[in-house]
NUTOR-70768 format. One record per residue (C-alpha): x, y, z. Coordinates in Angstrom, 3 decimals. Layout:
BEGIN
> px_py_pz
> X_Y_Z;
...
//
This chain:
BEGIN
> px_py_pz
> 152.390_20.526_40.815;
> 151.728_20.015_44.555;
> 153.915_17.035_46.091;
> 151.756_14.914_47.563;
> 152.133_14.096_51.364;
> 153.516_10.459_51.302;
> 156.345_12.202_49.290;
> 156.831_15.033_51.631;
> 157.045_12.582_54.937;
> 159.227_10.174_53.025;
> 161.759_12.468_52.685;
> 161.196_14.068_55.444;
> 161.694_10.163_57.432;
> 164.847_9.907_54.862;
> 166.703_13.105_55.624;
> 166.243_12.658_59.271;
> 167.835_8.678_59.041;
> 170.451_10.152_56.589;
> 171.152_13.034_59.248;
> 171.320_10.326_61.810;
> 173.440_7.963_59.965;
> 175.869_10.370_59.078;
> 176.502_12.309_62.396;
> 176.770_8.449_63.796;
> 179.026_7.605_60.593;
> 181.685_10.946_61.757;
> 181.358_10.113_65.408;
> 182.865_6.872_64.911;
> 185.433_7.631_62.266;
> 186.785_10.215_64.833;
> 186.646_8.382_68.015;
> 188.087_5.262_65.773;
> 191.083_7.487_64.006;
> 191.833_8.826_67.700;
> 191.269_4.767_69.315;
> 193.690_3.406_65.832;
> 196.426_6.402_66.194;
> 196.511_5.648_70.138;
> 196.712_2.068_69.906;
> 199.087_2.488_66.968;
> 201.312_4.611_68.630;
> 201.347_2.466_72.121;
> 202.460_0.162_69.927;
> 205.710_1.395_68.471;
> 206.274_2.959_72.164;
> 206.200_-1.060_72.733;
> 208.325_-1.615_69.772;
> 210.785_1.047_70.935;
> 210.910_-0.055_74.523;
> 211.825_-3.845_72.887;
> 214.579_-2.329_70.904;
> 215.580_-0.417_73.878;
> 215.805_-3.944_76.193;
> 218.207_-5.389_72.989;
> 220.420_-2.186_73.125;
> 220.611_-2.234_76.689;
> 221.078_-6.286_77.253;
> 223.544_-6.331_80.161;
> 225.813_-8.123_78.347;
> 226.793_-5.274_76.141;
> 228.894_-2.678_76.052;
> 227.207_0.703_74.188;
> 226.579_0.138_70.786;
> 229.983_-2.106_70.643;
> 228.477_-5.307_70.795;
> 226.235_-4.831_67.651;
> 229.543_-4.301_65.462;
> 231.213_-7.293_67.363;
> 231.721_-10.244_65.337;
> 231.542_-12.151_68.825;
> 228.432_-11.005_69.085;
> 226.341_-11.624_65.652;
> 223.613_-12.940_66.989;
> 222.585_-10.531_69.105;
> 223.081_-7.978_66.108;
> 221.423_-10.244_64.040;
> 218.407_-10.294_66.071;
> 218.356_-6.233_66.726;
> 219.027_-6.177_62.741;
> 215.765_-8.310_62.443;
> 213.486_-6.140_64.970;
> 214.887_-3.382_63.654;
> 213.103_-4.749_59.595;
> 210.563_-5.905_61.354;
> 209.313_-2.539_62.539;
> 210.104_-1.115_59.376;
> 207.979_-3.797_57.283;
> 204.918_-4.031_59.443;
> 204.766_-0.812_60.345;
> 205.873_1.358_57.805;
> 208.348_2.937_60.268;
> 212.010_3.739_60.152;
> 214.576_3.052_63.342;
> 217.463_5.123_64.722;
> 219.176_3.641_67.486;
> 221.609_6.108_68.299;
> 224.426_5.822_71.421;
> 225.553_8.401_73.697;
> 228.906_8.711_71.517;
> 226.544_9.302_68.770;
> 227.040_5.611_66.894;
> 224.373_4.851_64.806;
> 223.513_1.295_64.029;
> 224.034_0.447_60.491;
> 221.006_-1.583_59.786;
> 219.339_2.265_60.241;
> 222.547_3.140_57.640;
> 221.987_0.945_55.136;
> 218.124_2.079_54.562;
> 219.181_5.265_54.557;
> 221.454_4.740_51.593;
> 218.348_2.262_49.809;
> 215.933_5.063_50.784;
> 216.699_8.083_49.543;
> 213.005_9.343_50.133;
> 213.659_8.777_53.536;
> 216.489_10.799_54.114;
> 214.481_13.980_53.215;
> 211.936_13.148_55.200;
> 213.946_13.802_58.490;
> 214.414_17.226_59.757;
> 218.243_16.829_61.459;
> 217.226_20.055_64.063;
> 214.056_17.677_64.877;
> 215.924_14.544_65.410;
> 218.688_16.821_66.994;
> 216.308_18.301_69.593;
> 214.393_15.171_70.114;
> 217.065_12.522_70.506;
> 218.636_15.665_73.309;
> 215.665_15.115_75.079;
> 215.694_11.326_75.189;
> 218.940_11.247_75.903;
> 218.182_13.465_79.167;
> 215.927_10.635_80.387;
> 212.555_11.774_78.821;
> 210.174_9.985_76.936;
> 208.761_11.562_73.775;
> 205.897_11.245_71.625;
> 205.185_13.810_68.762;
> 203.250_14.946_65.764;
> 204.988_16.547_63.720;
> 204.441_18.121_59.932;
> 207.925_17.374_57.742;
> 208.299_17.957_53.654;
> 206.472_14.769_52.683;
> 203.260_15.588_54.991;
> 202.572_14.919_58.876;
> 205.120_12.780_60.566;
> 204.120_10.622_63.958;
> 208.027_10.351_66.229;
> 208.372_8.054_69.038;
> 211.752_7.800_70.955;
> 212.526_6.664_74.512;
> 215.964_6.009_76.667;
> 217.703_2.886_76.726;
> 219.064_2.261_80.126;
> 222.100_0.192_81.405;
> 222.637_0.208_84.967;
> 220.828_2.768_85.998;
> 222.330_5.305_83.053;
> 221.150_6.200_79.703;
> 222.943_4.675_77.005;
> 221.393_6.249_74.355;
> 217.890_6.079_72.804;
> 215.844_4.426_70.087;
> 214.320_6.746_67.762;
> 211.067_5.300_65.455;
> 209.296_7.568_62.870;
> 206.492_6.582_60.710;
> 204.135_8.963_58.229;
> 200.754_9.676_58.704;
> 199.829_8.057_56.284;
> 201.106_4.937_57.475;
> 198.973_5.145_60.332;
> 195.539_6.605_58.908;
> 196.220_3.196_56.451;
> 195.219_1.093_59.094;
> 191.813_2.476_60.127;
> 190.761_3.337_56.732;
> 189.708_-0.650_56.560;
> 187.742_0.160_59.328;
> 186.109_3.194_57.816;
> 185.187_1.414_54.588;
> 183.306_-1.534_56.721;
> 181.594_0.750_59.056;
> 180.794_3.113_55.487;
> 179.006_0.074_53.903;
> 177.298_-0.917_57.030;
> 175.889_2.364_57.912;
> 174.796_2.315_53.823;
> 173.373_-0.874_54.729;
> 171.287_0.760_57.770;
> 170.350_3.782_56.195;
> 168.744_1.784_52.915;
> 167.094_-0.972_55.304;
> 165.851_2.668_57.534;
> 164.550_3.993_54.589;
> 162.777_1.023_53.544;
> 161.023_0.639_56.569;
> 160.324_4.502_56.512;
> 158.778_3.690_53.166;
> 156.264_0.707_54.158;
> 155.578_2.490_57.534;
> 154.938_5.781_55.724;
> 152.575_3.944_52.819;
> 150.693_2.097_55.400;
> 150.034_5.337_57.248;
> 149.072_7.504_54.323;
> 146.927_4.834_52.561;
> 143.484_5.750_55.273;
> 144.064_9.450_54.086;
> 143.865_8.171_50.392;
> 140.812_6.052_51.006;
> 139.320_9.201_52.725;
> 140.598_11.221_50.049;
> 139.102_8.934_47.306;
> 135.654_8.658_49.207;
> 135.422_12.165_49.855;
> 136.239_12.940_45.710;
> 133.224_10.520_45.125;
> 130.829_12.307_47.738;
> 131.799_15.574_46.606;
> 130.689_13.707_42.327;
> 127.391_12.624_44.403;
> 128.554_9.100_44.279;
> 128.202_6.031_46.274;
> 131.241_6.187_48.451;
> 133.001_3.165_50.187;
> 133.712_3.442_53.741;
> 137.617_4.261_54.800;
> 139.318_1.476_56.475;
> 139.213_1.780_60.211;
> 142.410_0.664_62.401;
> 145.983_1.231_62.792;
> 147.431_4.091_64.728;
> 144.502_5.330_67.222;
> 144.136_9.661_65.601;
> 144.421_7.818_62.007;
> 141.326_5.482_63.738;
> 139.861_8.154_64.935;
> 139.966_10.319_61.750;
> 138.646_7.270_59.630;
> 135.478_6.720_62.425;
> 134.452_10.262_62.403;
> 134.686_10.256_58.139;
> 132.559_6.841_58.154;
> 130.044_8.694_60.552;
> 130.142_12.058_58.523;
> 129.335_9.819_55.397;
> 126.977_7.982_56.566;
> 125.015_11.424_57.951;
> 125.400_12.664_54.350;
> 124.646_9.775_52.935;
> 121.807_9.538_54.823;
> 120.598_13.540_54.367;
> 121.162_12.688_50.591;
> 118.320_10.732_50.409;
> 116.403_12.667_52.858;
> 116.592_14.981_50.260;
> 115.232_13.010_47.524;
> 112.979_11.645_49.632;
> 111.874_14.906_50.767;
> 111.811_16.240_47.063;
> 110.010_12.778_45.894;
> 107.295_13.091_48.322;
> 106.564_17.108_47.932;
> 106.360_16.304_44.530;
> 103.868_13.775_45.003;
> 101.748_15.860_47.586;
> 101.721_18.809_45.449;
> 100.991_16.680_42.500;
> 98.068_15.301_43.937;
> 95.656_18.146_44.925;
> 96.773_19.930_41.985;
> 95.859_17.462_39.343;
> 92.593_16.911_41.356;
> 92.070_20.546_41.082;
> 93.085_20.662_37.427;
> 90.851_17.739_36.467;
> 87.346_19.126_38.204;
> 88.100_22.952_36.910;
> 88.578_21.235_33.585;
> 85.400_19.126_34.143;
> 83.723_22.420_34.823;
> 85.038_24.046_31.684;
> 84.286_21.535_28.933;
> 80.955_20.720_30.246;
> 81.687_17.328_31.257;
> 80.905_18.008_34.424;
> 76.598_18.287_34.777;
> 75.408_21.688_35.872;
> 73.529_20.277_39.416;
> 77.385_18.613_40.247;
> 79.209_21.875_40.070;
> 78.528_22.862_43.406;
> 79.626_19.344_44.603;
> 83.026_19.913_42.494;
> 83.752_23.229_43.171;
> 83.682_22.074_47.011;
> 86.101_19.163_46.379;
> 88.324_22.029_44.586;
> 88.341_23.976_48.039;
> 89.475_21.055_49.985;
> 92.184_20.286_47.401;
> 92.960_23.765_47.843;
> 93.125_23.901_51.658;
> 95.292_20.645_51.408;
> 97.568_22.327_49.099;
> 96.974_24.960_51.829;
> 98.212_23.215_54.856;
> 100.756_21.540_53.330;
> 102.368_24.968_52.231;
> 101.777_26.354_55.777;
> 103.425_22.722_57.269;
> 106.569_23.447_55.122;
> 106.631_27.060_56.004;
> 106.423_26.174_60.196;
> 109.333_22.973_59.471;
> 111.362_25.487_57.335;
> 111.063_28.308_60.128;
> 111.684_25.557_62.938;
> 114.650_24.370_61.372;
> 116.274_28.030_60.756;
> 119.730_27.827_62.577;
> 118.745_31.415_63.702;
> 115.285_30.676_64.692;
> 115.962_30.355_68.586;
> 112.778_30.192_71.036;
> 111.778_33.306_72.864;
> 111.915_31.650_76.179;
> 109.165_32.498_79.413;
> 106.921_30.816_82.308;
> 103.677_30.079_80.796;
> 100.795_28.014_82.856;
> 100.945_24.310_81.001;
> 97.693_23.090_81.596;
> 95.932_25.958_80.802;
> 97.709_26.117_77.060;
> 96.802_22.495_76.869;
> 92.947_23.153_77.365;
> 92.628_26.027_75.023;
> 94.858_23.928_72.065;
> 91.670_21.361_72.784;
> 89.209_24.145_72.853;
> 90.587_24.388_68.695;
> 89.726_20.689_68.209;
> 86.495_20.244_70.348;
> 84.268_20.866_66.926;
> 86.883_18.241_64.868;
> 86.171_15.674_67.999;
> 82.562_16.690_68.473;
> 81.968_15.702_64.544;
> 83.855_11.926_65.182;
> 82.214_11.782_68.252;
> 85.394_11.254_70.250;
> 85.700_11.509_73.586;
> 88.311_14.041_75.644;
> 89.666_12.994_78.598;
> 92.195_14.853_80.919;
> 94.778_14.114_83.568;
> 96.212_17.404_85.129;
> 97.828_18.170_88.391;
> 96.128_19.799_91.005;
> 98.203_22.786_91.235;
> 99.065_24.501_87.870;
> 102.451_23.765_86.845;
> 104.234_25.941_84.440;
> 107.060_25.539_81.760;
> 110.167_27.294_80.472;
> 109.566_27.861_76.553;
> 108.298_29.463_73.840;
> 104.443_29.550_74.390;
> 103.330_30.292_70.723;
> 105.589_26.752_69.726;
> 104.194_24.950_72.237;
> 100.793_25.163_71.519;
> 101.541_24.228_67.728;
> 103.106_20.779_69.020;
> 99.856_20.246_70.925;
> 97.331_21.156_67.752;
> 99.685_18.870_65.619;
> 99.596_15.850_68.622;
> 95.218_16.875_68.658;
> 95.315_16.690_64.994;
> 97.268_13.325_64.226;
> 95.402_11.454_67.700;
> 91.607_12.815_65.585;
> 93.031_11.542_62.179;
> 93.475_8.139_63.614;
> 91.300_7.869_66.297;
> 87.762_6.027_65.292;
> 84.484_7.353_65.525;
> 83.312_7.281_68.962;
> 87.181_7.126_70.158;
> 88.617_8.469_73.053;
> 91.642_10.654_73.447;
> 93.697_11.503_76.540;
> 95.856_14.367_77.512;
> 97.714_13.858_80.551;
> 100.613_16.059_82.266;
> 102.650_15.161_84.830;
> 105.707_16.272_86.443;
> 108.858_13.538_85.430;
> 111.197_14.989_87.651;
> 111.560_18.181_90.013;
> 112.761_20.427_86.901;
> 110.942_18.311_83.945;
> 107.568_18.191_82.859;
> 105.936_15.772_80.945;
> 103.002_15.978_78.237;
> 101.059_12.926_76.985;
> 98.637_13.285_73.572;
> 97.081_9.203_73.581;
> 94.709_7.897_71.487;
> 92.909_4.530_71.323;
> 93.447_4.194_67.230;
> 94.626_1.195_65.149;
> 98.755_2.424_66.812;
> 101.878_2.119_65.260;
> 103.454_-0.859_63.443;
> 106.897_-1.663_64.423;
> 108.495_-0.966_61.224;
> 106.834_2.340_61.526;
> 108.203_3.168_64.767;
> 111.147_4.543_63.945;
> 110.577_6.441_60.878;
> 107.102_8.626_61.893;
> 108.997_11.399_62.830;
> 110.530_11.895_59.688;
> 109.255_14.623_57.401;
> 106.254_12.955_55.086;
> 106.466_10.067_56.234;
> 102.757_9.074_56.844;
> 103.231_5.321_57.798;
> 99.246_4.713_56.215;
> 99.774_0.758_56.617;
> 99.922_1.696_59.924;
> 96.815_3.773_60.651;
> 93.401_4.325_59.217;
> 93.790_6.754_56.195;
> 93.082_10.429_56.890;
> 94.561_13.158_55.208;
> 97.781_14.187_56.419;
> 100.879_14.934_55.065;
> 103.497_13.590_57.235;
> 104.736_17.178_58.565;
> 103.434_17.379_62.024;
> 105.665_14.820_63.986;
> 108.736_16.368_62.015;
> 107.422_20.177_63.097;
> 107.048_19.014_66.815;
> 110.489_16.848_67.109;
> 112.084_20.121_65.363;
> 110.385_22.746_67.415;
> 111.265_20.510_70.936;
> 114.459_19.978_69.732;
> 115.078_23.682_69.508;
> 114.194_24.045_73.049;
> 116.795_21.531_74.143;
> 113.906_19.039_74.856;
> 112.322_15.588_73.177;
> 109.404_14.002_72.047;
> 108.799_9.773_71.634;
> 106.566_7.265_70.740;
> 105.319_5.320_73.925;
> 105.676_1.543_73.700;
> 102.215_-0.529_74.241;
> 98.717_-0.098_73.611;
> 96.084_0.577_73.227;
> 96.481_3.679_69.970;
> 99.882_5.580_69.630;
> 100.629_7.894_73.003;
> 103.526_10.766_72.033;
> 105.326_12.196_75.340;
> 107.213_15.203_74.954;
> 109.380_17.447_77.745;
> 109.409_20.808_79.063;
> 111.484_22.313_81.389;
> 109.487_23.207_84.596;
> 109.896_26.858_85.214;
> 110.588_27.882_89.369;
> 107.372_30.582_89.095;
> 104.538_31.939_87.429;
> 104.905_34.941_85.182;
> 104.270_38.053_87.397;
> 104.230_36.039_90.633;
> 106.506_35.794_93.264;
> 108.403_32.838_93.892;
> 106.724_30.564_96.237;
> 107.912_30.418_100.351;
//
C-alpha cells in the first residue's frame, strides 16, 4: 500500500527537526563539557593557588608551622581548605615541601582511603611535583587504573623562592558529574522543542495537504460523473493557484458535460422529429388511411422531412469536420467582396420567393482576405440563410464590408427581423440552440452559428452579435491579406 503524501512530508518535516535538534543537542553538550571542564579546572587552579597563599603565609617557616602547636590555627584552617576541596569537589590535596614533608591532613585520607592510594601513579606525582617545584605551573589529563584522572599543581612561593607546591587531583568522573545536570535539562528541553516542532509540522502539513484532498475527492467524483464541489481556494499562493485552475477545469467539464447531453438531447429530438413525420405519412400511405388524390401532397411533405433530416446530417458533418483538431484552414488571398456576391447569388431565388430586399455596402476598391476561401463562403450561406429564416416577407437584408483596421476586415450579414432577446444573446451560438421565442419560426436546426463561430475560430478570428436594432446584425473578422492572388504587391 502506497503511503499517502501527508505521511511522506510529515516525516520528512520530522526527520529534518529531529536532525536539527540533535546536531544542536551534541553541539552544546560538547561546547558545554569543554565550557564545565574549563571552568572546573580554573577553579581548583584557584583552589590550589589559595592553598598555596596558606603554605606560603610569611609568617611561616616551610611546612613547620602546620605541625606547630603555636600555630594551630593556621593548620587548622589549611586542614579545613584542604576538606573543603576534597568534599565539594571530589578532589584529593598534596601539599608537599621542598624537604619532601607532606601535610598530614593529605596522610590521614590516605590511610581512610585506600581507593585513593591506587589511584596515584608515584612516577606521575614524581615527575609532576619536579616540575612544580622548578617554578612551572601544570595542568594535565591524565588516564590512571580507576579511569581518566584531571591533575592540577602549582608553586608556592616565599620570598621570592619556591617552597614547595600544592598538588590537587580529581577523577573524571568527578568533573563530567557536574555538567551531566546540564545535559539532562538541555535533553528534556530540546525533547520539548522537537515534540512542539513536530506538532506544528503536523497542523502546518494537514492544513497544506487538505486542498490536494478536496481536489483529490472532487476529481474521484468527476471521474464517477458526479456533481463535484469546488476545492477551497486560499492559503499558500501555487496551492491557490492549483485550486483556481481545478475550479476552472471543473467548471469547463462541468459545463461540456451538459453540452453533451444537451447536444445528445436535442439530436435526438431533431432526428426524432422528421423521422416520425416520415414514418407516420409512409404508414398513412400503406394502410390506406391516407386518400389516393393526398398522396402526392404526402409524399412531398416526406421529401422535405427527408431534406431536413438531410441538412441536419450535412450541418453535423461540416461542425464535426470544423471542430477536427487536425482540420487546419488551407490559408490564401481571395477577393472578399466578390465571394460575398456569389454566396448571395445562392440565396437570390430563397429572397426573391419572401420578397426580401438585398442591399450592399462594399468598398470601392476590392479588398481581399487571408483564409480558407471554401470556409468562408459557408459562414456567409449560413449568415444568408439564418437573416432569410427570420427576416419577414418583404424584408430587407444588408451585407456590408468594411475594413476595421489596416490588417482586419470586417463582414456584416443584418437583417430587419423580430432580433434577438437578451436571454438569447448569449447562448445562439451554441450548437442547436434555436432561441424560437426569439424569432419567427422557420426551420432550422441551431447548427449554423455553431459551424461559423467554429470555422472563424479555426482561422484565429471571431464572429458576434451586434447590440441594437433593428433585426440581429452578425460581424465576423478576416485578416486583410497585403495582395491579390497572382498580383504584384501594390507601389
Amino acid at each position: 500500500m502506497r503511503k499517502s503524501m501527508l505521511f511522506k512530508l510529515l516525516a520528512m518535516f520530522t526527520a529534518v527537526i529531529l536532525l536539527c535538534v540533535l546536531l544542536m543537542l551534541s553541539v552544546f553538550a560538547i561546547a558545554s563539557r569543554e565550557a564545565q571542564t574549563q571552568g572546573r579546572m580554573q577553579t581548583l587552579k584557584s583552589q590550589a593557588y589559595d592553598i598555596a597563599y596558606l603554605a606560603g603565609a610569611p609568617s611561616a617557616q616551610g611546612l613547620d608551622y602546620l605541625f606547630d602547636t603555636g600555630l594551630a590555627a593556621m593548620r587548622r584552617l589549611m586542614e579545613r581548605k584542604l576538606r573543603a576541596v576534597y568534599e565539594e569537589y571530589g578532589a584529593y590535596c598534596l601539599v608537599v615541601g621542598r624537604n619532601g614533608q607532606v601535610t598530614s591532613y593529605f596522610s590521614s585520607v590516605l590511610s581512610e582511603h585506600r581507593e585513593l592510594a591506587r589511584q596515584f601513579d608515584p612516577a606521575d606525582i614524581v615527575s609532576t611535583l619536579s616540575r612544580v617545584l622548578g617554578g612551572e605551573e601544570v595542568v594535565t589529563q591524565s588516564r590512571g587504573e580507576a579511569g581518566p584522572m584531571f591533575t592540577v599543581a602549582v608553586p608556592w612561593v616565599q620570598d621570592g623562592a619556591v617552597r614547595g607546591a600544592v598538588y590537587i587531583q580529581t577523577a573524571a568522573q568527578n568533573v563530567q558529574a557536574a555538567y551531566e545536570g546540564i545535559w539532562k535539562q538541555a535533553a528534556l528541553a530540546a525533547l520539548a522543542a522537537f515534540l512542539a516542532a513536530a506538532a506544528i509540522a503536523f497542523v502546518y502539513t494537514r492544513r497544506l495537504m487538505r486542498p490536494l484532498e478536496h481536489i483529490a475527492s472532487s476529481a474521484g467524483l468527476m471521474a464517477r460523473g458526479l456533481p463535484a464541489p469546488p476545492a477551497p481556494e486560499g492559503g499558500a499562493a501555487e496551492l491557490n493557484e492549483l485550486s483556481a485552475a481545478f475550479n476552472r477545469m471543473a467548471r469547463k467539464i462541468q459545463d461540456t458535460e451538459q453540452s453533451r447531453r444537451d447536444f445528445i438531447a436535442n439530436l435526438s429530438h431533431e432526428l426524432r422529429s422528421p423521422m416520425t413525420s416520415i414514418q407516420g405519412f409512409l404508414t398513412g400511405i400503406l394502410d390506406g388511411t391516407v386518400r389516393p388524390e393526398d398522396t402526392r401532397q404526402t409524399l412531398t411533405v416526406v421529401v422535405d422531412e427527408t431534406r431536413r433530416l438531410g441538412s441536419l446530417v450535412n450541418g453535423l458533418l461540416s461542425l464535426s469536420r470544423a471542430e477536427a483538431p487536425e482540420s487546419k484552414p488551407r490559408m490564401a488571398p481571395f477577393n472578399l467582396s466578390e465571394l460575398t456576391r456569389r454566396a448571395a447569388i445562392t440565396r437570390l431565388k430563397a429572397m426573391e420567393d419572401k420578397g426580401i430586399r438585398l442591399q450592399t455596402d462594399f468598398p470601392e476598391e476590392d479588398p481581399f482576405a487571408m483564409a480558407e476561401q471554401d470556409q468562408i463562403e459557408q459562414v456567409l450561406i449560413n449568415l444568408m440563410d439564418n437573416a432569410i429564416r427570420f427576416t419577414p416577407p418583404g424584408g430587407e437584408i444588408t451585407l456590408r464590408i468594411r475594413e476595421k483596421d489596416r490588417n482586419t476586415l470586417a463582414v456584416t450579414v443584418r437583417d430587419n427581423g423580430a432580433g434577438v432577446l437578451p436571454q438569447d444573446a448569449d447562448r445562439i451560438f451554441e450548437r442547436f440552440y434555436t432561441g424560437d421565442a426569439a424569432h419567427t419560426p422557420g426551420g432550422g436546426v441551431g447548427l449554423g452559428l455553431a459551424i461559423c463561430r467554429t470555422i472563424l475560430e479555426k482561422h484565429g478570428q471571431g464572429i458576434r452579435l451586434l447590440p441594437g436594432g433593428p433585426g440581429a446584425a452578425f460581424e465576423f473578422t478576416l485578416a486583410r491579406a497585403d495582395r491579390a492572388p497572382g498580383k504584384p504587391h501594390a507601389d
